[in-house]
Backbone as JSON Lines, residues from 0, in Angstrom:
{"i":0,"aa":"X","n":[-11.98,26.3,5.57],"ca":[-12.57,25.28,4.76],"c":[-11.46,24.5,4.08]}
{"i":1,"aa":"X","n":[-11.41,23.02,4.01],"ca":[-10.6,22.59,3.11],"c":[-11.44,21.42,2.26]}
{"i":2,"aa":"X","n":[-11.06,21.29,1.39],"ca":[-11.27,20.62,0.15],"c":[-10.55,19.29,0.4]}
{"i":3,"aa":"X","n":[-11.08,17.91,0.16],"ca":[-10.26,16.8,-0.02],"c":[-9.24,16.51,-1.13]}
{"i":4,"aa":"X","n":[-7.91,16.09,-0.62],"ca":[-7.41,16.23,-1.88],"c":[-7.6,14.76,-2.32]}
{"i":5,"aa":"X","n":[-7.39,14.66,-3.37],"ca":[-7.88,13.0,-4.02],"c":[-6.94,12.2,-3.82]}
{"i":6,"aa":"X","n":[-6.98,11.03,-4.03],"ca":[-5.63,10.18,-3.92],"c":[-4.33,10.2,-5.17]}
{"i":7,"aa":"X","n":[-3.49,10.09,-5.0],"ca":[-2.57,9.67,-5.92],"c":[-2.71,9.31,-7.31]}
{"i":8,"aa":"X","n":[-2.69,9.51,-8.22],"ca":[-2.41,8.4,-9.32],"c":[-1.76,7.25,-9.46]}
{"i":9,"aa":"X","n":[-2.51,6.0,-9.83],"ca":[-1.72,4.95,-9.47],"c":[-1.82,4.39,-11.33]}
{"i":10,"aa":"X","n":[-0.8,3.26,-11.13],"ca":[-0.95,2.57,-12.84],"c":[-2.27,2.13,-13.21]}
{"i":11,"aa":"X","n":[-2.82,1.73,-12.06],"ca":[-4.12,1.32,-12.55],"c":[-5.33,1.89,-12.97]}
{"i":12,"aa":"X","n":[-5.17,3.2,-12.22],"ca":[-6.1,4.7,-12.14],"c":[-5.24,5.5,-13.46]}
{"i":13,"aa":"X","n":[-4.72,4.75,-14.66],"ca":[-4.12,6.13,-15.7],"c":[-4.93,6.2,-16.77]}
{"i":14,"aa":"X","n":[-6.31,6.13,-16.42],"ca":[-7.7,6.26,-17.48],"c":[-7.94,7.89,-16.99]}
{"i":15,"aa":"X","n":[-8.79,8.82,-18.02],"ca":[-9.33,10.22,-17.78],"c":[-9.94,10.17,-16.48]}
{"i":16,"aa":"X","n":[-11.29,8.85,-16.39],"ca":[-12.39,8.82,-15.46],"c":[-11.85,9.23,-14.2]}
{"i":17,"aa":"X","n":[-9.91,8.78,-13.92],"ca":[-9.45,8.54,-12.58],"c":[-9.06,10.25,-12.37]}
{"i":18,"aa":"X","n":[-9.52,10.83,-13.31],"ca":[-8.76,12.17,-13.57],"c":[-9.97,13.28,-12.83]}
{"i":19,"aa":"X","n":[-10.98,13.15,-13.13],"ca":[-12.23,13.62,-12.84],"c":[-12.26,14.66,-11.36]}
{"i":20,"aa":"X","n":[-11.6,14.24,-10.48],"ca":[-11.28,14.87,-9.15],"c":[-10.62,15.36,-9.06]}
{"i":21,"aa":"X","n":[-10.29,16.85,-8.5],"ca":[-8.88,17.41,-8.87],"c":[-8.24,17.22,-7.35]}
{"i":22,"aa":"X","n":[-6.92,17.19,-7.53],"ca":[-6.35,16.94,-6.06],"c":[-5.88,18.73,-5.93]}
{"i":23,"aa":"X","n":[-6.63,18.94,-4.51],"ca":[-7.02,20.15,-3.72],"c":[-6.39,20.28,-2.44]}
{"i":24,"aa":"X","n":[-5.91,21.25,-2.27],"ca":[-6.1,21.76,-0.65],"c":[-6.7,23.0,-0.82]}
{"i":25,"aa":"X","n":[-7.48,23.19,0.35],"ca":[-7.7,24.23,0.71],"c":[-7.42,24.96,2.33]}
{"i":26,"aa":"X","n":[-7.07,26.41,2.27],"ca":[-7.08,26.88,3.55],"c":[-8.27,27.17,4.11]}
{"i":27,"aa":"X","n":[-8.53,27.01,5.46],"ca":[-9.01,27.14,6.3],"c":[-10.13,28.95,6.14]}
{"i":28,"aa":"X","n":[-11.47,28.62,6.11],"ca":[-11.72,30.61,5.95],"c":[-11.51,30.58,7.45]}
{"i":29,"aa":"X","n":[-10.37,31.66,7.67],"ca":[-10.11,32.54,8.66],"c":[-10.0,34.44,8.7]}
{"i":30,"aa":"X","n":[-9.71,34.86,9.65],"ca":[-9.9,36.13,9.8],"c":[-8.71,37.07,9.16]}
{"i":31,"aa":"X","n":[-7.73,36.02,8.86],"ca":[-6.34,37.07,8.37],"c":[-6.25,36.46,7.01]}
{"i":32,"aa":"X","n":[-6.6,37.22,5.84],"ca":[-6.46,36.37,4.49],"c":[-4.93,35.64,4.24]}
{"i":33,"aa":"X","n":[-4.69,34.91,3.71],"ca":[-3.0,34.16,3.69],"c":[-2.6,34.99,2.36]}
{"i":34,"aa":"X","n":[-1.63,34.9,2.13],"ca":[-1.2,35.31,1.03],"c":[-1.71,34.16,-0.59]}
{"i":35,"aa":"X","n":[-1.67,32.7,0.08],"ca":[-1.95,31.76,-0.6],"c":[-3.16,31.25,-0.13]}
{"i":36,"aa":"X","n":[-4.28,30.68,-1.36],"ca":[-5.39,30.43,-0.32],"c":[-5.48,28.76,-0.39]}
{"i":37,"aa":"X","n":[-4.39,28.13,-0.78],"ca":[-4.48,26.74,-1.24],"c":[-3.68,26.11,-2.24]}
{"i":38,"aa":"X","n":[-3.8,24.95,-2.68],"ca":[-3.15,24.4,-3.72],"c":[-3.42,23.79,-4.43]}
{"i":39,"aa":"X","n":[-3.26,23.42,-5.48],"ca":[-3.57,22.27,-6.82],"c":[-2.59,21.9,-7.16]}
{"i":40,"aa":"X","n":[-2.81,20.57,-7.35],"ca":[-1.87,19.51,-7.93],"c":[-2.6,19.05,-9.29]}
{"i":41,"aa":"X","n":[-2.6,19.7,-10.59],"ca":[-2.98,19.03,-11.68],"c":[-2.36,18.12,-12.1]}
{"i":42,"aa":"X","n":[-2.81,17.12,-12.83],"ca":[-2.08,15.74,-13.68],"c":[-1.4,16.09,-14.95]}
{"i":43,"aa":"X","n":[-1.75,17.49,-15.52],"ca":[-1.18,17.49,-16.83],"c":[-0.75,18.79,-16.58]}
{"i":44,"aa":"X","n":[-0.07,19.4,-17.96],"ca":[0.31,20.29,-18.11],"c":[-0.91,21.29,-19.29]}
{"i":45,"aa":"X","n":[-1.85,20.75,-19.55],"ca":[-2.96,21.04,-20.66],"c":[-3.68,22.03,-19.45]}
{"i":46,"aa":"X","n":[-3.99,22.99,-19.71],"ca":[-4.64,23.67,-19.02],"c":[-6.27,24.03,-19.43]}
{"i":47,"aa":"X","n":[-6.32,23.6,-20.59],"ca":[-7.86,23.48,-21.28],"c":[-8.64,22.04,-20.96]}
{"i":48,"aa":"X","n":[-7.63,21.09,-20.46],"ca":[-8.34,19.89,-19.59],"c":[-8.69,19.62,-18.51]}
{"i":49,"aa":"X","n":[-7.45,20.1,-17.82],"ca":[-7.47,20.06,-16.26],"c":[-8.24,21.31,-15.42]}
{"i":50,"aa":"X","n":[-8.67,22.9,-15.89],"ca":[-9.21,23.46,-15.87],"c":[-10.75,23.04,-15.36]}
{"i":51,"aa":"X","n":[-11.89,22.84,-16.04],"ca":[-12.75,22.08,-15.64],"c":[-12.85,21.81,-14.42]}
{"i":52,"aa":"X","n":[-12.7,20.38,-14.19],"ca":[-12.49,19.66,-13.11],"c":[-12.3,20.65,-11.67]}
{"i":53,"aa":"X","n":[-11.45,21.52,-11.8],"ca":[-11.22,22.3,-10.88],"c":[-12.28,23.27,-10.35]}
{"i":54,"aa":"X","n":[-12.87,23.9,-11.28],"ca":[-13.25,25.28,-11.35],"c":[-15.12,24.25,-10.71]}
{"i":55,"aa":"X","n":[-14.98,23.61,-11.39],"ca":[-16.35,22.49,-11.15],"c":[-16.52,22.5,-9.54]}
{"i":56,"aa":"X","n":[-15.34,21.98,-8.82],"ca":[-15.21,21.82,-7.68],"c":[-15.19,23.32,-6.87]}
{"i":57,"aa":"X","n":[-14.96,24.17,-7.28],"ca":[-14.53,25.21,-6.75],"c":[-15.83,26.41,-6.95]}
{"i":58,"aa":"X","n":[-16.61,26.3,-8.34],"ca":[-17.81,27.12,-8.15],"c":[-18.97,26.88,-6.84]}
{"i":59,"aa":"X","n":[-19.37,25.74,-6.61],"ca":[-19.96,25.78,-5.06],"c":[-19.4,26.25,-3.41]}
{"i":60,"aa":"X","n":[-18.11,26.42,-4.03],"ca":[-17.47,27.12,-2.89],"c":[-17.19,28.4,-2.28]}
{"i":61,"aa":"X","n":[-17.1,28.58,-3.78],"ca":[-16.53,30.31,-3.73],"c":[-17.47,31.2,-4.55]}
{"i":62,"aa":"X","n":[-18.83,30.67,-5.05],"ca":[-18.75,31.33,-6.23],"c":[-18.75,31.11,-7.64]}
{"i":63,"aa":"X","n":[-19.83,31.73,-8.86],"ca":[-19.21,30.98,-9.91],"c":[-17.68,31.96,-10.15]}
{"i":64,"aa":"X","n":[-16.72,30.82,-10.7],"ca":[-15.51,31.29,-11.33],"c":[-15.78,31.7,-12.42]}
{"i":65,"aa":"X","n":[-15.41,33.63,-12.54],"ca":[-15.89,33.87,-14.11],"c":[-14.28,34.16,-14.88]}
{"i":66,"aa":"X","n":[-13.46,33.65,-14.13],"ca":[-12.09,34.66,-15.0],"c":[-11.02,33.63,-14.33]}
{"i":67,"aa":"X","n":[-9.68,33.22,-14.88],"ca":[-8.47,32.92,-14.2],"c":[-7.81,33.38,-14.85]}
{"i":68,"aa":"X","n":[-6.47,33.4,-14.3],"ca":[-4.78,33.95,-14.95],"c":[-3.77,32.64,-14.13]}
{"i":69,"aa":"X","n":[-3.34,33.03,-15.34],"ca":[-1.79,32.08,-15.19],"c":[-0.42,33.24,-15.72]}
{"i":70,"aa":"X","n":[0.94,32.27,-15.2],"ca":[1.93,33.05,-15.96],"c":[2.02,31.87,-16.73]}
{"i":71,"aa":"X","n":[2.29,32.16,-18.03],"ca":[2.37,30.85,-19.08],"c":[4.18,29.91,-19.22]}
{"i":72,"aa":"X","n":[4.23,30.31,-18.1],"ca":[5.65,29.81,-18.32],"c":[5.8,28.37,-18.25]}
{"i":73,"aa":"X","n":[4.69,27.9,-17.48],"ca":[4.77,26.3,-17.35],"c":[3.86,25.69,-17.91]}
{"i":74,"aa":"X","n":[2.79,26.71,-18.8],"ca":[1.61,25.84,-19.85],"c":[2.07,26.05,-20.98]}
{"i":75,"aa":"X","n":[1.96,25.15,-21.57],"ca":[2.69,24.92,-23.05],"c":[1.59,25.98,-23.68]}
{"i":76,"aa":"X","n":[0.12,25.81,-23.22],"ca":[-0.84,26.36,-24.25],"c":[-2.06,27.01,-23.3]}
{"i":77,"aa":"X","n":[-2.51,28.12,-23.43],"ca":[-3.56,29.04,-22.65],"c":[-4.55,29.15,-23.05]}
{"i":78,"aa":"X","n":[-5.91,28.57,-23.09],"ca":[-6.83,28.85,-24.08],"c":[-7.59,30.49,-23.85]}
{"i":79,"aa":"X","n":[-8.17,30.63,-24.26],"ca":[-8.69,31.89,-24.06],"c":[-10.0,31.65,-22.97]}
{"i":80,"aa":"X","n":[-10.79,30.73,-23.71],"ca":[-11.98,30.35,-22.76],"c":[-12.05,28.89,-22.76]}
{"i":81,"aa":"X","n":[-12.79,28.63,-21.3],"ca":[-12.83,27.22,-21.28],"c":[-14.22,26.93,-20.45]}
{"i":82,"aa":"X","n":[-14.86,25.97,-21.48],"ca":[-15.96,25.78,-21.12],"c":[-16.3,24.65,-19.34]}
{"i":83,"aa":"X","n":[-17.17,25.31,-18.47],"ca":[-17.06,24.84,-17.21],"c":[-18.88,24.48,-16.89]}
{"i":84,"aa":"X","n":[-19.4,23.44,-16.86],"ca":[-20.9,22.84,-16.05],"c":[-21.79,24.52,-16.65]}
{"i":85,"aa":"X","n":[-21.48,24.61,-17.92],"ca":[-23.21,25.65,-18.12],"c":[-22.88,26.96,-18.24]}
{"i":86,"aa":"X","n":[-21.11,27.34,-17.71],"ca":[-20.72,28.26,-18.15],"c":[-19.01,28.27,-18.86]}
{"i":87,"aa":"X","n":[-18.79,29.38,-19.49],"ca":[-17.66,29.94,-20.06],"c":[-16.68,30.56,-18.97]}
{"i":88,"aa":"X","n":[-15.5,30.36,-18.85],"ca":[-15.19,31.13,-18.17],"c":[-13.65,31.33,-18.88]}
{"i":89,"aa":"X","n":[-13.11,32.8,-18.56],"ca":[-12.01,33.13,-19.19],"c":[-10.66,33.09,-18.99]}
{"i":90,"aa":"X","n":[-9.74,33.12,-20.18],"ca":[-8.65,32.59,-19.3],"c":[-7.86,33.27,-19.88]}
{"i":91,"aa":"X","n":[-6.36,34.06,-18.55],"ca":[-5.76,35.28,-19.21],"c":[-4.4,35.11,-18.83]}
{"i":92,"aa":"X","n":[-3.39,35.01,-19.26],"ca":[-1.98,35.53,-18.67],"c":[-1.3,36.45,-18.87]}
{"i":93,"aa":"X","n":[-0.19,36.76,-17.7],"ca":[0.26,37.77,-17.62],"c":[1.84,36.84,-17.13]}
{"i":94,"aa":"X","n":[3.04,37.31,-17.92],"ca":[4.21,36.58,-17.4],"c":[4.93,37.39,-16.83]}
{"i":95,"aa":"X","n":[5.35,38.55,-16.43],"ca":[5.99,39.29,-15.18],"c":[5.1,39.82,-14.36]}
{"i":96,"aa":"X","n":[3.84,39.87,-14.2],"ca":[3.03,40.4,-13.16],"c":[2.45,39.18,-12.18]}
{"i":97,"aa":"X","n":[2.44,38.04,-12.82],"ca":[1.81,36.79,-12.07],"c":[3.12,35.75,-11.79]}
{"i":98,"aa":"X","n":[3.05,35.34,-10.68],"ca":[3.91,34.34,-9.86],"c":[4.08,33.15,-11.17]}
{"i":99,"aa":"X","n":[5.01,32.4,-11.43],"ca":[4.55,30.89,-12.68],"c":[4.51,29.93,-11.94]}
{"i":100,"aa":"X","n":[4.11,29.75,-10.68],"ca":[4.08,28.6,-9.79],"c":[2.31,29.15,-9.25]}
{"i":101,"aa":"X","n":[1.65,30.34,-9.57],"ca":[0.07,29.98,-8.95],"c":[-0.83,30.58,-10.27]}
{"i":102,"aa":"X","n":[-1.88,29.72,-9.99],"ca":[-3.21,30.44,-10.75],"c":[-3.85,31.24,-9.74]}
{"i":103,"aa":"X","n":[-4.68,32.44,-10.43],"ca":[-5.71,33.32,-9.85],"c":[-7.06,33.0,-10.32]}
{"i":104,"aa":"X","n":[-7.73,33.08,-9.8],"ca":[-9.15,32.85,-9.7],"c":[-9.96,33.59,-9.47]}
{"i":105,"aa":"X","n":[-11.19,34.32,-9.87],"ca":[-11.75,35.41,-9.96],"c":[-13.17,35.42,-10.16]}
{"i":106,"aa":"X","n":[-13.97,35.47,-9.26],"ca":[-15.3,35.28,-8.95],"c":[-15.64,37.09,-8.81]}
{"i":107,"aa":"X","n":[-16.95,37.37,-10.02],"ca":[-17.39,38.67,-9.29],"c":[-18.38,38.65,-8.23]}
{"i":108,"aa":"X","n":[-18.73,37.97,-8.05],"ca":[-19.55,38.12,-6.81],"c":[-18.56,37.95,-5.37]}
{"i":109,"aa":"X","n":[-17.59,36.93,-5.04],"ca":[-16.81,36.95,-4.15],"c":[-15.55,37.05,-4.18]}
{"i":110,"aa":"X","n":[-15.06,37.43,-4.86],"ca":[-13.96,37.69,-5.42],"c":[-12.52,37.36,-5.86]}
{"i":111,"aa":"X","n":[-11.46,37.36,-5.12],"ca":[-10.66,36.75,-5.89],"c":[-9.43,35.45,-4.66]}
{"i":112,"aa":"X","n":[-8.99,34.04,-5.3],"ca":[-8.01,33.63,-4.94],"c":[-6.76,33.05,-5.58]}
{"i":113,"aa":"X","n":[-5.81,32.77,-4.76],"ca":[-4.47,32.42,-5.57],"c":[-4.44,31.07,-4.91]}
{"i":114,"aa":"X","n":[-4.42,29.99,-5.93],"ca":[-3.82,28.65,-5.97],"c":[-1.96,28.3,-6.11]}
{"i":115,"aa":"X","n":[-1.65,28.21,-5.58],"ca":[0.03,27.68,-5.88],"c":[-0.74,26.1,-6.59]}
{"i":116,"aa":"X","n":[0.19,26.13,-7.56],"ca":[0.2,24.84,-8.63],"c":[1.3,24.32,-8.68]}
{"i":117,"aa":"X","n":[0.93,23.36,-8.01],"ca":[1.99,21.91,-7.66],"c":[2.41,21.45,-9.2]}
{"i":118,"aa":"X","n":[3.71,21.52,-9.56],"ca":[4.05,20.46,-11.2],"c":[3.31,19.19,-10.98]}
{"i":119,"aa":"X","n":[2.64,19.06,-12.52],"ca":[2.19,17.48,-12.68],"c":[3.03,16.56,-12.07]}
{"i":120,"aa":"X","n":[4.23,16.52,-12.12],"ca":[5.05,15.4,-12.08],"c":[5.9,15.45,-10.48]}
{"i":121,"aa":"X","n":[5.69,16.06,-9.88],"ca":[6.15,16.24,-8.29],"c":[6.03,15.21,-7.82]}
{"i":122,"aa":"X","n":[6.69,14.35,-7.14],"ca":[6.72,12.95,-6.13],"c":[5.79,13.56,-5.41]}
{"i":123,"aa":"X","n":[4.6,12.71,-4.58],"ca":[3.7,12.36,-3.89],"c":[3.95,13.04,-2.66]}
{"i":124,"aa":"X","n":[5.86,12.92,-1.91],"ca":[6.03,13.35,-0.54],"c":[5.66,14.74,-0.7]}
{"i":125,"aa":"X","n":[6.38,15.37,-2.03],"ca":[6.37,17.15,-1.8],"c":[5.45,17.31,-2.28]}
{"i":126,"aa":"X","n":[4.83,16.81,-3.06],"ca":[3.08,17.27,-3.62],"c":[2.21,17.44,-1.87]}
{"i":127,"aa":"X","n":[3.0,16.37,-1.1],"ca":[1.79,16.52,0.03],"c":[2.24,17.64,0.71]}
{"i":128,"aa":"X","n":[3.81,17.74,1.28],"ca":[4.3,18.96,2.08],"c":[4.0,20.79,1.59]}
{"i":129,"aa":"X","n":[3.83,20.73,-0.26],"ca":[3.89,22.16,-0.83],"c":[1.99,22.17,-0.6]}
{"i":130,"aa":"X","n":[1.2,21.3,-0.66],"ca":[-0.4,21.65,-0.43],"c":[-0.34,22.02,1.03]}
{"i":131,"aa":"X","n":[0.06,21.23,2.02],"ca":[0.16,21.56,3.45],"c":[0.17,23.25,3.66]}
{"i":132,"aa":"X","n":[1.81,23.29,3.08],"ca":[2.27,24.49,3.23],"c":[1.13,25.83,2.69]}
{"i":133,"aa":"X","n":[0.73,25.26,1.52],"ca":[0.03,26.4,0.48],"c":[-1.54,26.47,1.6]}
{"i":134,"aa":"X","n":[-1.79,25.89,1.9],"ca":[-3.43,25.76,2.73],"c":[-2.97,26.09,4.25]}
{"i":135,"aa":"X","n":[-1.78,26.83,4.44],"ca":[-1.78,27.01,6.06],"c":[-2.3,28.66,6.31]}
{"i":136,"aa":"X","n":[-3.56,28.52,6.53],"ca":[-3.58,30.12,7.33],"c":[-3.1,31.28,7.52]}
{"i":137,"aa":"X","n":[-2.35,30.46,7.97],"ca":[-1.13,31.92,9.05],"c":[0.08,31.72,7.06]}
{"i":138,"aa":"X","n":[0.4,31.49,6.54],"ca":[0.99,31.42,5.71],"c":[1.39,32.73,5.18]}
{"i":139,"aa":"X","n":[2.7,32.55,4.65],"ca":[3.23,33.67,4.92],"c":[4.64,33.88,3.34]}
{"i":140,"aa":"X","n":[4.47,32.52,3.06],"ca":[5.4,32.2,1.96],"c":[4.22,32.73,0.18]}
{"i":141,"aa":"X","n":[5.19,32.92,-0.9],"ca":[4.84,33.3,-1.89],"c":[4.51,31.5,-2.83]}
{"i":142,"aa":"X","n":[3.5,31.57,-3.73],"ca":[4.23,29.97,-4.26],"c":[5.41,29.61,-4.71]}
{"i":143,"aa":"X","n":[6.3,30.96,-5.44],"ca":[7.56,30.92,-5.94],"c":[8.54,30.6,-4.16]}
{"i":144,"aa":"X","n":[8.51,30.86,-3.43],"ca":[8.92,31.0,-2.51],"c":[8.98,29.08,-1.73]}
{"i":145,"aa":"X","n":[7.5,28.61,-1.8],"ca":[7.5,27.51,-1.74],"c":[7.85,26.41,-2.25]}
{"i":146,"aa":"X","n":[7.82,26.64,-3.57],"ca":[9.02,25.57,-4.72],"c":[10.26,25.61,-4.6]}
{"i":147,"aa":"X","n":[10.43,27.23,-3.79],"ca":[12.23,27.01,-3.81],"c":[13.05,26.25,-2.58]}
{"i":148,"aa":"X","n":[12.0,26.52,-1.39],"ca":[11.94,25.63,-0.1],"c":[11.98,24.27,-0.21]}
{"i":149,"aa":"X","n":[10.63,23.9,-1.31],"ca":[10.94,22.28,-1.24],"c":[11.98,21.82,-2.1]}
{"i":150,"aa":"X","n":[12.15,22.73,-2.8],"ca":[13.35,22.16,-4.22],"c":[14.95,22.03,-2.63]}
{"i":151,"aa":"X","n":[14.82,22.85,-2.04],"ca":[16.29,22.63,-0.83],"c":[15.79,21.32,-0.22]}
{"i":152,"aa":"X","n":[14.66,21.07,0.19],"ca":[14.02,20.03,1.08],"c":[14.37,18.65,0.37]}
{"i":153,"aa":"X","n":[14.34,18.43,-0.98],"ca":[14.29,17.37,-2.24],"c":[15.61,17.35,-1.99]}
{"i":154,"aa":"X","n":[16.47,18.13,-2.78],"ca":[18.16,18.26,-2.79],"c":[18.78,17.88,-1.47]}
{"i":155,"aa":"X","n":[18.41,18.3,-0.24],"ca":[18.85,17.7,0.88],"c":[18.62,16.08,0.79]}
{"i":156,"aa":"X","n":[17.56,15.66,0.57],"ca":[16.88,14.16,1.07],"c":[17.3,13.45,-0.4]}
{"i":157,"aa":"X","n":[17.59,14.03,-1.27],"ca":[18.5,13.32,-1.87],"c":[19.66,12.85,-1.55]}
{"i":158,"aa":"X","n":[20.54,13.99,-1.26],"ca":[21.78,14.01,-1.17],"c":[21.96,13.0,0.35]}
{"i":159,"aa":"X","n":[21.13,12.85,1.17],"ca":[21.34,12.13,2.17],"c":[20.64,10.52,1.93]}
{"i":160,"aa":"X","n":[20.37,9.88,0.94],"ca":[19.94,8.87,0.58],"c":[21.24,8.7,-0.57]}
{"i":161,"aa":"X","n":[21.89,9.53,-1.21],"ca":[23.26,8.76,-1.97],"c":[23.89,8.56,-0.65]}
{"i":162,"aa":"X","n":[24.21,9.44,0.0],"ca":[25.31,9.19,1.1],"c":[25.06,7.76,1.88]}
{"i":163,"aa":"X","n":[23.48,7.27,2.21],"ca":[23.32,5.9,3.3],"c":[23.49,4.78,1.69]}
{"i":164,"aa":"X","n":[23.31,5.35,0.47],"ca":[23.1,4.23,-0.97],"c":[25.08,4.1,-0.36]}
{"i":165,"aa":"X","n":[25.65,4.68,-0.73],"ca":[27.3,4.43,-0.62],"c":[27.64,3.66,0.74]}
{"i":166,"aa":"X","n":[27.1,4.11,1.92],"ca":[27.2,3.7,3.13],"c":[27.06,1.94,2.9]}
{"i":167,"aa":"X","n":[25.69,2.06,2.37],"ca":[25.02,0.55,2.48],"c":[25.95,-0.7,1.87]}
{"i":168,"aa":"X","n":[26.39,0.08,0.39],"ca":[27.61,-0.46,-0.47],"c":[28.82,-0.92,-0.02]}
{"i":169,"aa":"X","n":[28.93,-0.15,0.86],"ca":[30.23,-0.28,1.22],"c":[30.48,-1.33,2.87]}
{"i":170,"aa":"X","n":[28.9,-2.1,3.01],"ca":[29.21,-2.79,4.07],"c":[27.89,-2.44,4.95]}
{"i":171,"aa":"X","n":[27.66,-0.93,5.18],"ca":[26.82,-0.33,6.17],"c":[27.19,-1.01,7.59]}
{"i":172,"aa":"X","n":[25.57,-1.2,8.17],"ca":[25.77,-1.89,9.46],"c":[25.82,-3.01,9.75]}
{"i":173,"aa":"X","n":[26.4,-4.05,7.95],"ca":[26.28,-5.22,8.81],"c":[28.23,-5.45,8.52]}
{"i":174,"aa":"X","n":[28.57,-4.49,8.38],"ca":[30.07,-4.7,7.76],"c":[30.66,-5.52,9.94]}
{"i":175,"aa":"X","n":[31.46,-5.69,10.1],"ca":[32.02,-6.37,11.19],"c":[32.87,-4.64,11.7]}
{"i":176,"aa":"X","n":[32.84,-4.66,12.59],"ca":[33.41,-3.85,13.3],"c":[35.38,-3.78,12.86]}
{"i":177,"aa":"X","n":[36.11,-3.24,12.74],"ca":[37.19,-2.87,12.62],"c":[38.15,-3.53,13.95]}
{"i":178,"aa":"X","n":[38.67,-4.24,13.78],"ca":[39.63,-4.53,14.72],"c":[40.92,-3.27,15.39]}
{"i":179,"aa":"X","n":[40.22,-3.35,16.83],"ca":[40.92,-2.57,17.1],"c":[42.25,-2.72,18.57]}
{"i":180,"aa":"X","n":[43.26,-3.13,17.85],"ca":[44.11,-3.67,18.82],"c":[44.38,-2.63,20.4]}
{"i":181,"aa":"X","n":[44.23,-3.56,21.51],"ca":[43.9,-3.05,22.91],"c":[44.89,-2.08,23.24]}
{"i":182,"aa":"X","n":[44.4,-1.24,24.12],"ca":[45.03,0.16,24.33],"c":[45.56,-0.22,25.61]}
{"i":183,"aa":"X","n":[46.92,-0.32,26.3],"ca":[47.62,-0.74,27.28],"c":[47.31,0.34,28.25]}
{"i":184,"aa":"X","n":[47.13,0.02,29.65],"ca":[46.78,0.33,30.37],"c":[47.74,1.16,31.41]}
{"i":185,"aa":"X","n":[47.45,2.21,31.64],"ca":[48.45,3.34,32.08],"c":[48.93,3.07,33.59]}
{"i":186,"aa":"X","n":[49.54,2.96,34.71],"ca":[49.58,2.63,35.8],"c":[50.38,3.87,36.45]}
């Protein structure tokens, strides 16, 4: 099964209303559980806002959500409970037992999944490559595992966009070729 993820945030979409949809992946239900069952990309770092929205989308799927955990290392603030469409549902962390890159999710009737949580502020390319990754099936990476992959993936494609920025500076491909006086001919 996957979930649509929403579009982007754009300047024009920086009202709540544009907020309303949470951007989702989901994996596929298959026969070998993944280690990860998907991803979220929240807009904020408020976890008593962005909460909602999610769990909204996610109780017709799985279940009502009666419980989540976080490691609080990347929420400024954890509420205890957060009110969701008619119900309460609870909210718990744990900071050396839980990954700080996924939420858990906890349905008693169907039980439980792990979201890897994309940073609010992630460029658009790796927000799309770390949901890919987090919603693949066969998946096999941790979320901590996946931030550290794309953080090499970022640092590479940086470092190779100063190198063509200097290239370009310095002439690139429209600089004239180098004069190169003729090489005499051996007989």
């Amino acid at each position: 099964m996957t979930a649509t993820v929403s579009h982007a945030l754009t300047a024009e979409a920086d009202d709540r209303s544009a907020w309303s949809s949470p951007r989702l992946s989901l994996a596929p239900v298959g026969s070998a559980p993944p280690l990860l069952d998907g991803a979220w990309w929240p807009r904020s770092r408020d976890l008593g806002a962005e909460l909602p929205s999610l769990i909204a989308v996610l109780d017709p799927l799985w279940g009502r959500i009666t419980r989540v955990t976080v490691n609080p290392t990347h929420w400024p603030a954890v509420p205890r409970k957060v009110p969701v469409a008619g119900h309460v549902v609870k909210v718990g962390w744990f900071l050396a037992e839980q990954d700080p890159h996924e939420l858990l999710l906890l349905s008693y009737r169907a039980g439980r999944w792990n979201l890897l949580v994309v940073p609010p502020r992630t460029p658009p390319e790796s927000a799309a490559r770390l949901m890919a990754a987090a919603s693949d099936p066969f998946g096999t990476s941790t979320a901590s595992r996946l931030m550290e992959e794309e953080a090499r993936v970022r640092t590479a494609y940086e470092a190779d966009r100063a190198v063509e920025a200097v290239w370009d500076s310095e002439g690139g491909h429209q600089a004239p070729a180098p004069a190169v006086p003729p090489q005499p001919r051996g007989r």
